[in-house]
C-alpha positions in Angstrom: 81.8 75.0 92.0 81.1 77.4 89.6 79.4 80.0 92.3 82.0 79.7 94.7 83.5 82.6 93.8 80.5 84.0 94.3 79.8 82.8 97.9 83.5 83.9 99.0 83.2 87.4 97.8 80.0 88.3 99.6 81.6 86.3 102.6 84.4 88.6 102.9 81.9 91.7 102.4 80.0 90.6 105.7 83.7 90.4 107.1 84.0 94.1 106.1 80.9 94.5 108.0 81.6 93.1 111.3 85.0 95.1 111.1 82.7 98.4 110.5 80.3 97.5 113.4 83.9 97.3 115.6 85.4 100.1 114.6 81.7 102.5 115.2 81.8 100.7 118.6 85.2 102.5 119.7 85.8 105.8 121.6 85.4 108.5 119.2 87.5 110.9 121.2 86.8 114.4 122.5 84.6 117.4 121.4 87.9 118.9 119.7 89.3 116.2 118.3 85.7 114.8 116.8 85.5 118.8 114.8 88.7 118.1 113.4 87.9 114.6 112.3 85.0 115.9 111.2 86.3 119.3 108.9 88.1 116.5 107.6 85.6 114.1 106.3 83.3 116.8 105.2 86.0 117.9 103.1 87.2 114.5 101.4 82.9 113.8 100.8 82.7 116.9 98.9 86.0 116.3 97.2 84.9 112.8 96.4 81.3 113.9 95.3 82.2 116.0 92.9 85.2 114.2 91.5 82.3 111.3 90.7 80.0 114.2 88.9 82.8 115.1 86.7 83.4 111.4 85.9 80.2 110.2 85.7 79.6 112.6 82.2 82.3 111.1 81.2 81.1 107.4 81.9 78.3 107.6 80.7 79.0 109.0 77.2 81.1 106.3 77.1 78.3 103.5 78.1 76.5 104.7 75.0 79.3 104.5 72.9 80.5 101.3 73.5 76.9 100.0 73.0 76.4 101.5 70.1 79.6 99.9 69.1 80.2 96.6 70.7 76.7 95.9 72.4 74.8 96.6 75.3 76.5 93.8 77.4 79.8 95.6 76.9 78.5 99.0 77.5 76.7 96.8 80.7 80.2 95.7 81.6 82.1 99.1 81.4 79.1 100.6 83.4 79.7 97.9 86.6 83.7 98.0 86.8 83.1 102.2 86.7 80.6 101.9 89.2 82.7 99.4 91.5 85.6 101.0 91.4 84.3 104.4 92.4 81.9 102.9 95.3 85.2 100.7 96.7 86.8 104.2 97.2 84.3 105.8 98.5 83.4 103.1 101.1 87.3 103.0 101.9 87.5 107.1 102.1 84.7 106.9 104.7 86.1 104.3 107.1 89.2 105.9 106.4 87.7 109.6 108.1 85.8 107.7 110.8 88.6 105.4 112.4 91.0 108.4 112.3 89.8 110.1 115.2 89.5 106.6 117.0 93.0 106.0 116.6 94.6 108.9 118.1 91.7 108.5 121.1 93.2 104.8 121.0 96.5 105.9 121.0 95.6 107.5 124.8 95.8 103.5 126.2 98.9 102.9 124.3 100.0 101.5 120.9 98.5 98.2 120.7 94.8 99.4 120.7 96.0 102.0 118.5 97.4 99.9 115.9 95.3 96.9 116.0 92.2 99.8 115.0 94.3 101.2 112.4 94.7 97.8 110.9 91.0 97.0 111.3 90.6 100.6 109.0 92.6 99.4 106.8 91.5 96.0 106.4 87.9 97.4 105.9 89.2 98.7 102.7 91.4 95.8 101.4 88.4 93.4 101.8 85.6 95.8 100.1 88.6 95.8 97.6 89.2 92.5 96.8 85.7 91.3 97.4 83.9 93.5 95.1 86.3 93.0 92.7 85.4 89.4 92.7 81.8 89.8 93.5 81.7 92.1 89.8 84.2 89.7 87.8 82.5 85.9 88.8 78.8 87.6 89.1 79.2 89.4 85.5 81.1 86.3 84.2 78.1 83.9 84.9 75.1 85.9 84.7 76.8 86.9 80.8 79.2 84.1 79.3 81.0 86.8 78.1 84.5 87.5 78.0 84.7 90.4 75.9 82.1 91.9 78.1 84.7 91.0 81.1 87.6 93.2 78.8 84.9 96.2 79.2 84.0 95.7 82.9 88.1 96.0 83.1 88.4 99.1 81.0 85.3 101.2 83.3 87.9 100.1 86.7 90.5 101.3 85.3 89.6 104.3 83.8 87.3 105.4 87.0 91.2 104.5 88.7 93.0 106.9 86.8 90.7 109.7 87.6 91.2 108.5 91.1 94.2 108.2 91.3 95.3 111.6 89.5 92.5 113.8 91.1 93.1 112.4 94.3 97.6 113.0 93.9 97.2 116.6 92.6 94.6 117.3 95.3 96.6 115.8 98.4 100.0 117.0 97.2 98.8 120.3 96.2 98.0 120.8 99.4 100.8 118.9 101.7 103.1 121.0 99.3 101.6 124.5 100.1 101.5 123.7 103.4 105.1 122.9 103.9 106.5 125.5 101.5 104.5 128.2 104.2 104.0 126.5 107.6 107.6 124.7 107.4 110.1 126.8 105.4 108.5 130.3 105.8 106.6 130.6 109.4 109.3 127.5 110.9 105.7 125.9 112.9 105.2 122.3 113.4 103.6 120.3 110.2 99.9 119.5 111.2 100.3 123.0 113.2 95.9 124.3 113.5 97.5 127.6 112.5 98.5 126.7 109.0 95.5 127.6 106.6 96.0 124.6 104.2 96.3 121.9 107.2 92.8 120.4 107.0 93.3 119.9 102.7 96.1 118.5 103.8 94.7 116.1 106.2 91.7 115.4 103.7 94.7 115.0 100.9 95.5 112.0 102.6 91.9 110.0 102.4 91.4 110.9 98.9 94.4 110.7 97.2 96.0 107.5 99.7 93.1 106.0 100.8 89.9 106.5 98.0 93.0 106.6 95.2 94.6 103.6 96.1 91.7 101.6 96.7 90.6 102.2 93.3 94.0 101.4 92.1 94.3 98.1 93.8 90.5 97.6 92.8 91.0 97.9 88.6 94.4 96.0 89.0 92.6 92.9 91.0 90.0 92.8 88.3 92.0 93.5 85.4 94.3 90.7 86.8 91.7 88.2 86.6 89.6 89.0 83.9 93.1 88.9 81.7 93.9 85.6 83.5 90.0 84.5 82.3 90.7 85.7 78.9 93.9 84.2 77.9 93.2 81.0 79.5 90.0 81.2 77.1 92.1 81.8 74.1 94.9 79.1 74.7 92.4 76.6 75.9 89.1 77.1 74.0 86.4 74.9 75.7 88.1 74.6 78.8 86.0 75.4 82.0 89.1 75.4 84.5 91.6 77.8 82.2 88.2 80.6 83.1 87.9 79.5 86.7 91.6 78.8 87.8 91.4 82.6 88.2 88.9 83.2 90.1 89.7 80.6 92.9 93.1 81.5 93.1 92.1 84.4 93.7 89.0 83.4 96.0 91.9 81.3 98.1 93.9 84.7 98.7 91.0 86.5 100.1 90.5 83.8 102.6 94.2 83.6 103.6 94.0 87.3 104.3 91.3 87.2 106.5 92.6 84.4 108.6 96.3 86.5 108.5 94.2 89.7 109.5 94.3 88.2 112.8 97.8 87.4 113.1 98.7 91.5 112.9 99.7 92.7 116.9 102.9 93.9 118.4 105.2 91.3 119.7 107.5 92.0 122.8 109.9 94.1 120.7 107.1 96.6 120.3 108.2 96.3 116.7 105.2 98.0 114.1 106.4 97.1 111.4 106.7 93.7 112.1 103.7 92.9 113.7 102.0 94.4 110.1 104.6 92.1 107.9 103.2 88.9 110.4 100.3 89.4 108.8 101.3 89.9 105.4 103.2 86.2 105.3 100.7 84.7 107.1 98.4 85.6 104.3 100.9 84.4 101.6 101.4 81.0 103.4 98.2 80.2 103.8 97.3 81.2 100.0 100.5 79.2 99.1 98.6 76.2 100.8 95.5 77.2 99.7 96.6 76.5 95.9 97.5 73.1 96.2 94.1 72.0 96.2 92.6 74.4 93.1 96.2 73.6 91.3 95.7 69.5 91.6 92.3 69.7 90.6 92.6 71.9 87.5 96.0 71.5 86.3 95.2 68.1 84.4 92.5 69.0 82.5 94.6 71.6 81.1 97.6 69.4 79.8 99.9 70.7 82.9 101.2 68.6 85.5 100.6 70.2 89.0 104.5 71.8 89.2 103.6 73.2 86.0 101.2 75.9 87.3 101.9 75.7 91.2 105.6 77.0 90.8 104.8 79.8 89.0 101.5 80.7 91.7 104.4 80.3 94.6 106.3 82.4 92.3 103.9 85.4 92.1 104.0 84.8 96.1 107.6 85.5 96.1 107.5 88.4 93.6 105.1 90.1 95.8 107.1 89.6 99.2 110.5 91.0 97.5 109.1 94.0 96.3 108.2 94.6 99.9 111.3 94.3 101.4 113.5 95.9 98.2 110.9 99.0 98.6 111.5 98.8 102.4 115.3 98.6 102.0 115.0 101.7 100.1 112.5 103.8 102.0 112.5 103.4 105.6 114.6 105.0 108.0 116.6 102.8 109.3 118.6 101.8 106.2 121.4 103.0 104.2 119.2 104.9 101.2 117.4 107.5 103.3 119.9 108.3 105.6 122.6 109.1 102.6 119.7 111.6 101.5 119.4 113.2 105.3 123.5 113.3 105.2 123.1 114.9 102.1 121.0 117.7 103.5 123.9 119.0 105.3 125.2 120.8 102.1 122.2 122.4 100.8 119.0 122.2 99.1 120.5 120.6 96.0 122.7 118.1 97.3 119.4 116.7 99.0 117.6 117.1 95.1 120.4 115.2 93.5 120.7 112.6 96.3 117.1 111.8 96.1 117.0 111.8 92.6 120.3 109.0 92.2 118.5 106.8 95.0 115.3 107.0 93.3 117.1 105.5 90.0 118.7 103.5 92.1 115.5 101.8 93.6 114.5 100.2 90.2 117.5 97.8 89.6 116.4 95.3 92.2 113.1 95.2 91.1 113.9 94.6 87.7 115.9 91.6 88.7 112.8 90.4 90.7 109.8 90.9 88.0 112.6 89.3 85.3 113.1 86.3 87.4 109.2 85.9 87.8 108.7 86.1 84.3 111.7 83.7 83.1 110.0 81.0 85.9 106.4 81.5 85.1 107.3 81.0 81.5 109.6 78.1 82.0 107.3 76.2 84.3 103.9 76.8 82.4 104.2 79.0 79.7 102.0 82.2 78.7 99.5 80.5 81.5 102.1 80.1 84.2 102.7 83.7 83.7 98.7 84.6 84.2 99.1 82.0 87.0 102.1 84.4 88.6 100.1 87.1 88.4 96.8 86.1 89.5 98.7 84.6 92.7 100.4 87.8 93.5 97.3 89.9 93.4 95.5 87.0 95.4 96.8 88.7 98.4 95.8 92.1 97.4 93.2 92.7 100.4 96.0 92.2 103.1 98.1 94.5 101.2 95.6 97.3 100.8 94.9 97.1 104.5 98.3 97.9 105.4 98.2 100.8 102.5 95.2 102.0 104.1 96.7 101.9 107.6 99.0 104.8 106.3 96.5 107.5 105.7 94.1 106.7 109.3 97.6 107.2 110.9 98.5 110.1 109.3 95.4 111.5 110.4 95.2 110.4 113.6 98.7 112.0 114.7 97.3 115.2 112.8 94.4 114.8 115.4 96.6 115.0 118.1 98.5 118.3 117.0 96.0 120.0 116.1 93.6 118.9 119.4 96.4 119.4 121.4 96.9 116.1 123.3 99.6 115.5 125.5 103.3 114.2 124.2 102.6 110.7 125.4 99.6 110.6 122.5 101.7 112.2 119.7 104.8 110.0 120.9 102.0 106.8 119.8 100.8 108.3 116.5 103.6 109.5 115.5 105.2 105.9 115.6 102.3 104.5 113.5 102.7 107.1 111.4 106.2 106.4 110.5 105.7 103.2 109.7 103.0 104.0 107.6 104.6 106.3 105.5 106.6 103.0 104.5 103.5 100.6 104.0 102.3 103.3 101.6 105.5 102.9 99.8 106.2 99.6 99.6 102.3 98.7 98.7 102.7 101.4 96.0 106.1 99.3 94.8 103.4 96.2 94.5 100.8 97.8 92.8 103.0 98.9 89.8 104.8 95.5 89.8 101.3 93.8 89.9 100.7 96.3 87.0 103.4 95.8 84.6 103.0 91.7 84.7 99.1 92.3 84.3 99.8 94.6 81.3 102.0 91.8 79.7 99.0 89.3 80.4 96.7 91.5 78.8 99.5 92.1 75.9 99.3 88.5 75.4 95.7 88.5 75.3 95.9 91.1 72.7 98.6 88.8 70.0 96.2 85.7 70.7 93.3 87.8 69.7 94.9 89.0 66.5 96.3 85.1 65.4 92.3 83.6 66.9 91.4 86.5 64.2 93.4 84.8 60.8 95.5 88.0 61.1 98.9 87.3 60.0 100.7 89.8 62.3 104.4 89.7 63.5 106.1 91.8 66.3 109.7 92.4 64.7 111.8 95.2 65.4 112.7 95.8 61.8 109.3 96.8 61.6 108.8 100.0 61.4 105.7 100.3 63.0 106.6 98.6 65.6 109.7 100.5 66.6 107.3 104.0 66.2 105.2 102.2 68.4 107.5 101.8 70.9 109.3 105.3 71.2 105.6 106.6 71.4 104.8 103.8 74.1 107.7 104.9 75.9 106.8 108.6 75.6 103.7 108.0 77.2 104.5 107.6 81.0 107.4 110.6 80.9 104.2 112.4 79.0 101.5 111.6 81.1 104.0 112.3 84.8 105.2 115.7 83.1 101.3 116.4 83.3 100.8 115.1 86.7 103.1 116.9 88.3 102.9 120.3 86.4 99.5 120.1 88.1 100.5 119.5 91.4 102.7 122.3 90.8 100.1 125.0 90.0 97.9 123.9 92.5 100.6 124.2 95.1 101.5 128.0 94.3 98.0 128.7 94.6 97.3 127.1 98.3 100.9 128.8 98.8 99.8 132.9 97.8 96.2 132.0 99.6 98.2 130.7 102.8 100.4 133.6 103.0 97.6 136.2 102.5 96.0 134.9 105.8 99.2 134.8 107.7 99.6 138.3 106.6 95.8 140.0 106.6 94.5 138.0 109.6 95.4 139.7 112.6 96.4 137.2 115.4 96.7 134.1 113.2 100.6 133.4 114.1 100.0 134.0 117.7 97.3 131.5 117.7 94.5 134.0 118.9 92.1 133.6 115.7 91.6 130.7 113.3 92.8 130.2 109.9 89.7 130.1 107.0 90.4 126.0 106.2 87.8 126.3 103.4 89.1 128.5 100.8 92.1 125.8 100.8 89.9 123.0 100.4 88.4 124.8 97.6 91.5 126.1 96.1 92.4 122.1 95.8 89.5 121.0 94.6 89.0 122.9 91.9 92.3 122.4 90.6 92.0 119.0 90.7 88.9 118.4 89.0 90.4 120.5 86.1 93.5 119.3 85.6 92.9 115.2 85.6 90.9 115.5 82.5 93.5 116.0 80.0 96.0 113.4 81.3 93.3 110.8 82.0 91.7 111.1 78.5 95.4 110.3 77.0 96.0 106.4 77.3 92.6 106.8 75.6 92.9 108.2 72.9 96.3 107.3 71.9 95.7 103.7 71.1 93.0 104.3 69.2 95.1 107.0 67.3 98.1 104.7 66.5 95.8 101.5 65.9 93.9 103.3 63.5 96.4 105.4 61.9 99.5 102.8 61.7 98.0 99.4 62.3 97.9 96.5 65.0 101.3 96.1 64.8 102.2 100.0 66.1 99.8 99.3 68.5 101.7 96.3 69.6 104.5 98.4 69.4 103.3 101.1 72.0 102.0 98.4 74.5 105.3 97.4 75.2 106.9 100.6 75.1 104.7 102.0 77.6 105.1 98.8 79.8 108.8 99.0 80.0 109.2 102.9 80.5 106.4 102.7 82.8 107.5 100.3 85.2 110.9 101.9 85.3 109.6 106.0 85.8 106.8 104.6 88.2 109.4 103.0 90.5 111.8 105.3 90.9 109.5 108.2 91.6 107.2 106.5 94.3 110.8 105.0 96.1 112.3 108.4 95.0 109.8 110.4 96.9 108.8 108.0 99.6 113.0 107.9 100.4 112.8 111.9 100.6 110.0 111.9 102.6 111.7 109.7 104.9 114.5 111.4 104.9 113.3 114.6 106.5 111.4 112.3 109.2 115.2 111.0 109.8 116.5 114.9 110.7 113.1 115.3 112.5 113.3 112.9 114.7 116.7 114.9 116.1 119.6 113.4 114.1 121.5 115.7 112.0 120.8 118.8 113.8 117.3 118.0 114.0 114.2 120.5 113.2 114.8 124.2 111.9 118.4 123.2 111.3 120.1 124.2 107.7 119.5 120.1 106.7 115.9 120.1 107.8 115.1 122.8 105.8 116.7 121.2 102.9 115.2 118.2 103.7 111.7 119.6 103.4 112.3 121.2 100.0 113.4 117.7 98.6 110.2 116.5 100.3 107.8 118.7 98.8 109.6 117.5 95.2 109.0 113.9 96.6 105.3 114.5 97.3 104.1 114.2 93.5 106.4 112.0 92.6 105.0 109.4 95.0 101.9 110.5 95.5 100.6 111.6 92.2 102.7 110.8 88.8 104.4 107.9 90.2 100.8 105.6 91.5 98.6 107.1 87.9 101.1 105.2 85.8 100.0 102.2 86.8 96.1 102.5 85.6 97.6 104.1 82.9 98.9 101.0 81.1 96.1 98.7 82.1 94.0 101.3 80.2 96.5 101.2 77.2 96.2 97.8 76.8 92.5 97.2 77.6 91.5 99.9 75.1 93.8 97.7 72.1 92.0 94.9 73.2 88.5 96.6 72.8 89.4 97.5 69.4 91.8 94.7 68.0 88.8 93.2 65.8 88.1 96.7 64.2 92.0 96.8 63.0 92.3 93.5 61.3 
């Protein structure tokens, strides 16, 4: 039973397979639209290729010095979840620029084809997700015996995930920014319009920021997620075979609900998108739900819990994950109260819209608060610290349906950018354009899960870190008369205000640049606004590129070296301290900036779509400024935080035995 695990992960990689082989076997499309898709995948694989140069110094200095620290198998184990994390990206990123162009030539015989490829994209993603994530963690796990190795394999995802994730924001919004600031607001063209120099980094943008960015995001958290689950159920329950494997087949159980569920994604006779996407999504968590009654019966006894005892809290991680969907959804789609107050409030200027988006991004994390706080108060009254690992666990079990529909958001994106930009006829755009909308939503509500999946991990892994100190003979106490631990926590809470601050100052920079290099074609290139010669796409891409790679060093180094600062300098219990400082502030600024930003984004789609005086009108324009705010908030800052605190807490746990 032990290699089960095993035997599911590399079943849901030959899933992944057969999806690819589909997907290769559509239409590609015509001669124009194939260039275009193919600017654009040329320009994520260089993005993406250097991006892993840059952090491959970086991982492999620190391969060395974990060996020479904590031994080869740890150094071993940080090498494999770096290496993982980056390959499930890349994979992703490629399907991502190859299905593209199939969609929009899909979108030709009407939206069902279209979507149902678009989902296939997508679900090639979540499954290389999930299923190298287990492959790495049950693989490692039983070749080694060795859960401190398992903490290391952890700490290389994560920290390949914030590089990801923050090279990947600055570089898409960098360049969706520029290009609204000139195409939209100054020249008043269409976005997506092959005019406007900084569309194709745009379009690339979306692959490696949404698409190689999240995957690597949703890979660390899946793996930190179980490997926390594996090491706290080996410090309560020392000895105990089932506290290290309940993980894993939770988690194996989710991966084959989701494939089952993948199937149960097509439009119904309302022609409704989103709902035929959310069909899948319960489908998968139903299944999984029946899926845990067997694992649950089987281990829960020779752990001293009767079955409700852990089941309740794995239905509970269930329900957690389903009401951050529709509280994000509430919040950030269209047809709801949220986004339309921000389009009303376009009417009266640019900063009405600013200060609208900003109150309904605040706003958007009062309802998830309620939700995570109920989870935790269940999980802990049903099985204690273990039925919150269960909770967890069980809400990241459906992590590969839920990274398909991320996924879905960039190919759609792209594929109605296709369409502009090839010129196909309003019928076409009409199709991608409706996939596109709803995709702008999945992205937002899967972001809402990631960082709620996050902050419950981090508490896991928080856990892991006190059980470590007391399985130690440390006599250490968390008490907020402490000090320590109150200095802890104000620089624990610094950190994700910090860390966003940097995020978004370069998004910021890297925008004005793509901004002053778009304007000096539109102005030195003769017959570039009439549409008789083509823009230069590649100084852009280069623009973006460069500023990218440069500016996620600094920010990505900092949850780093700050624990090892304040663990070394003021103890274990700062260090405790800053954990949980950075756990609540984080889960709060992450929230409100990806439901902030997603709700402006939204927004301006609103007044586009002809309400409100519709495009070029006074509210549009505003409406695009509070977008381009938006952009990094959701995009860049917002996501980053959540690898952020995983790495916080995995680096305290690395060096807990060196501070006691």
């Amino acid at each position: 039973m032990t290699y089960l695990p095993v035997v599911v992960s590399i079943f849901v990689l030959v899933f992944a397979l057969f999806l690819i082989r589909r997907i290769q076997a559509s239409k590609e499309g015509t001669g124009k639209m194939v260039a275009i898709s193919g600017f654009i995948k040329e320009g994520a694989l260089a993005y993406l290729k250097r991006q892993y140069k840059t952090v491959a110094i970086v991982a492999v200095f620190l391969f060395f010095l974990l060996w020479l620290l904590l031994g080869f198998k740890t150094g071993l184990g940080f090498l494999i979840g770096a290496f993982f994390s980056g390959l499930a990206g890349f994979v992703g990123m490629i399907i991502s620029t190859k299905t593209n162009v199939r969609v929009a030539e899909a979108a030709k015989s009407g939206m069902g084809p279209a979507l149902g490829l678009a989902f296939q994209g997508g679900a090639v993603t979540g499954f290389l997700v999930v299923g190298l994530g287990l492959l790495a963690v049950s693989s490692f796990y039983i070749l080694t015996q060795d859960l401190k190795s398992l903490v290391a394999l952890g700490f290389g995802a994560s920290l390949i995930s914030v590089f990801a994730r923050l090279g990947g924001g600055i570089y898409t919004k960098a360049a969706d920014v520029g290009a609204d600031l000139v195409g939209k607001i100054e020249k008043g063209i269409p976005e997506d319009d092959p005019r406007n120099p900084a569309v194709i980094a745009d379009q690339v943008g979306d692959n490696v920021g949404d698409c190689a960015g999240m995957a690597a995001d949703i890979f660390e958290t899946y793996v930190v997620t179980l490997v926390a689950g594996m090491i706290l159920g080996g410090l309560l329950f020392p000895g105990k075979v089932a506290a290290l494997t309940l993980p894993l087949f939770l988690g194996s159980a989710g991966i084959l609900a989701s494939i089952i569920a993948s199937f149960f994604v097509k439009l119904g006779k309302n022609r409704n998108v989103m709902a035929a996407l959310y069909k899948g999504l319960a489908g998968a968590c139903v299944l999984s739900a029946l899926g845990f009654i067997w694992i649950i019966k089987n281990s829960a006894p020779s752990l001293n819990f009767s079955f409700w005892q852990l089941y309740l809290p794995s239905l509970m991680g269930l329900l957690v994950a389903g009401g951050m969907f529709v509280i994000t959804e509430y919040y950030t789609s269209k047809q709801y109260g949220p986004v339309k107050a921000i389009a009303q409030s376009s009417q009266t200027g640019h900063a009405t819209n600013i200060i609208r988006g900003l109150a309904i991004g605040m706003q958007a994390t009062a309802l998830p608060v309620g939700v995570i706080a109920l989870g935790i108060l269940v999980s802990f009254w049903a099985g204690g610290m273990e039925g919150l690992a269960v909770t967890v666990v069980s809400m990241l079990s459906v992590a590969g349906i839920i990274v398909a529909l991320d996924s879905y958001g960039p190919i759609t994106d792209n594929a109605s950018g296709i369409a502009e930009m090839s010129g196909l006829e309003g019928e076409v755009r009409q199709v991608t354009d409706a996939l596109d909308a709803v995709g702008n939503t999945t992205k937002a509500v899967t972001k809402a899960y990631a960082i709620a999946s996050a902050a419950l991990a981090a508490l896991v892994l928080f856990a892991a870190y006190v059980q470590e100190i007391q399985d130690l003979g440390a006599r250490v106490t968390f008490l907020l008369d402490d000090y320590r631990v109150v200095v802890g926590l104000f620089i624990g809470g610094l950190l994700p205000y910090l860390f966003s601050s940097m995020a978004m100052t370069a998004v910021g920079k890297a925008a004005g640049k793509v901004v002053e290099e778009a304007r000096r074609q539109f102005r030195e290139i003769a017959g570039l606004m009439e549409g008789k010669q083509k823009p230069d796409y590649g100084t852009c891409v280069d623009i973006v590129t460069k500023a990218a790679l440069k500016e996620m060093i600094m920010p990505a180094l900092l949850p780093v070296a700050l624990p090892l600062l304040v663990g070394f300098l003021l103890g274990p219990e700062a260090l405790g301290g800053l954990l949980i400082g950075s756990i609540v502030t984080g889960f709060f600024v992450a929230i409100s900036m990806t439901s902030g930003g997603a709700a402006w984004d939204n927004a301006k789609k609103y007044i586009e779509e002809g309400n409100l005086g519709g495009k070029g009108s006074p509210a549009h324009e505003a409406a695009v400024t509070g977008d381009t705010v938006g952009d990094p908030y959701k995009d860049t800052a917002g996501p980053a935080i959540n690898p952020m605190i995983k790495v916080l807490n995995i680096v305290a746990l690395l060096i807990v035995a060196f501070l006691v």
